[in-house]
C-alpha positions, 0 to 999 in steps of 0.5 A: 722144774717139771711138775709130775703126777702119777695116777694109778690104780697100783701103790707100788707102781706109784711108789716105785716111779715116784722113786725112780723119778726123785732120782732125776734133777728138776723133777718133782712129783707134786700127787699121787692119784689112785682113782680118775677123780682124785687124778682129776682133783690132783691135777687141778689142784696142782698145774703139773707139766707131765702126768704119768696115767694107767690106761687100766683104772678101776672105774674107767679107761684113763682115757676118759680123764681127758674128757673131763679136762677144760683144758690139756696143758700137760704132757702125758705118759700113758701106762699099761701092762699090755700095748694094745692101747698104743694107737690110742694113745697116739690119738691122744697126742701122748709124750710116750706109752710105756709097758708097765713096770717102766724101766729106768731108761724108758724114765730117762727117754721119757724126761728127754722128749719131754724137754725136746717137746718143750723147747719146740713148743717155745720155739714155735711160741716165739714164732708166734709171738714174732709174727703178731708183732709184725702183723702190728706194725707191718710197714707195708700196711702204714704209709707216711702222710706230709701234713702243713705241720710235718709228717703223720704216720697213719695205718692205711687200713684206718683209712674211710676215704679220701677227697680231693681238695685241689693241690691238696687231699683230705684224708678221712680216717675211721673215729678220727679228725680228717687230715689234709695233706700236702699232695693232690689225690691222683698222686695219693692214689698211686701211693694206696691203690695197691691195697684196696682203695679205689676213685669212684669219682674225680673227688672222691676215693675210697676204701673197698673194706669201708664200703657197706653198700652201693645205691644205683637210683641216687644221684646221677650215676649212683652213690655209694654208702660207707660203713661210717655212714657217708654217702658219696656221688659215682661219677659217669667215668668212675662207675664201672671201675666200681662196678667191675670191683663189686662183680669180684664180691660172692653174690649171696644165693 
């Protein structure tokens, strides 16, 4: 059902497209408003999905009532004896502006770009929600862990860093228990490499996004600082690979 209000100045402009409008199936009108704060109150009151509104009112341009609403989420048909309000109408991103008294096939035009504009914008919603669900479960962002037991399915960016453990790698995810994994971390390395994760030392890789600072005076060749509070040693070989990505970060003026 489309839900319409009609605000204008004019009770046989009311009367008359309400009638005209009773004509169409799916088409109610739920207000009649004669003034911009009754319009106001009236479409408060009733959610409508299409507002017929005079550019013209007694107190102040029809305009103004957008102003005044937290949110537009109505179609709206601007109204006027004149088009000299037509360019400001399309700044308004209006469905229509048509000279008043409307015709019957500007009604019928009307209700037929309304539901055009009504099916895009579910489309482009579908869309939407199409692509969050991606983002949420994007397999290019998780990667399959073998574990003693099996097999864990983990989001890479979960991951702090990752310490090497001879034949095997303890994994070291964020608010979470730490897993060891039945592979050595130079071959985990080339498995996450690609998404941000770097070797700072023979033991030690990890996350750039977790890595909240880098002190060059500790330990022997320096030592990074993450975001979850650890603190690990640089090795002398590892350093200006580290260096080199810290160079790519904007320097603050």
């Amino acid at each position: 059902m489309i839900k319409v209000v009609i605000i204008d100045k004019d009770l046989k402009t009311r009367s008359y497209l309400s009638k005209k409008l009773a004509l169409f199936e799916g088409v109610t009108v739920v207000a009649q408003a004669s003034t911009i704060q009754k319009g106001i109150q009236a479409i408060t009151e009733t959610e409508p999905n299409l507002v017929f509104l005079e550019v013209e009112m007694p107190e102040k341009s029809g305009f103004q009532i957008l102003k005044k609403i937290p949110e537009v989420n109505f179609e709206i048909v601007f109204m006027c004896k004149i088009v000299d309000y037509a360019i400001e109408a399309i700044r308004h991103n209006a469905l229509d502006y048509i000279v008043k008294p409307p015709k019957m096939e500007d009604i019928e035009e009307i209700l037929e770009r309304y539901q055009e504009r009504l099916e895009l914008k579910r489309a482009q919603q579908k869309r939407t929600i199409k692509e969050k669900i991606h983002s949420l479960y994007d397999p290019s962002k998780k990667i399959l862990l073998p574990t003693p037991k099996g097999y864990k399915l983990m989001n890479i960016d979960d991951i702090v860093y990752c310490e090497s453990s001879g034949r095997y790698t303890i994994v070291r995810p964020y608010g979470e228990k730490s897993i060891t994994i039945a592979q050595n971390l130079g071959s985990f390395e080339d498995g996450v490499s690609a998404h941000g994760f770097i070797r700072i030392h023979d033991s030690y890789m990890i996350n750039i996004q977790y890595l909240d600072s880098y002190n060059r005076d500790a330990q022997k060749y320096g030592e990074v600082h993450l975001t979850d509070g650890t603190k690990l040693k640089v090795s002398r070989t590892r350093r200006s690979e580290l260096l080199n990505v810290l160079k790519g970060f904007k320097v603050s003026a």
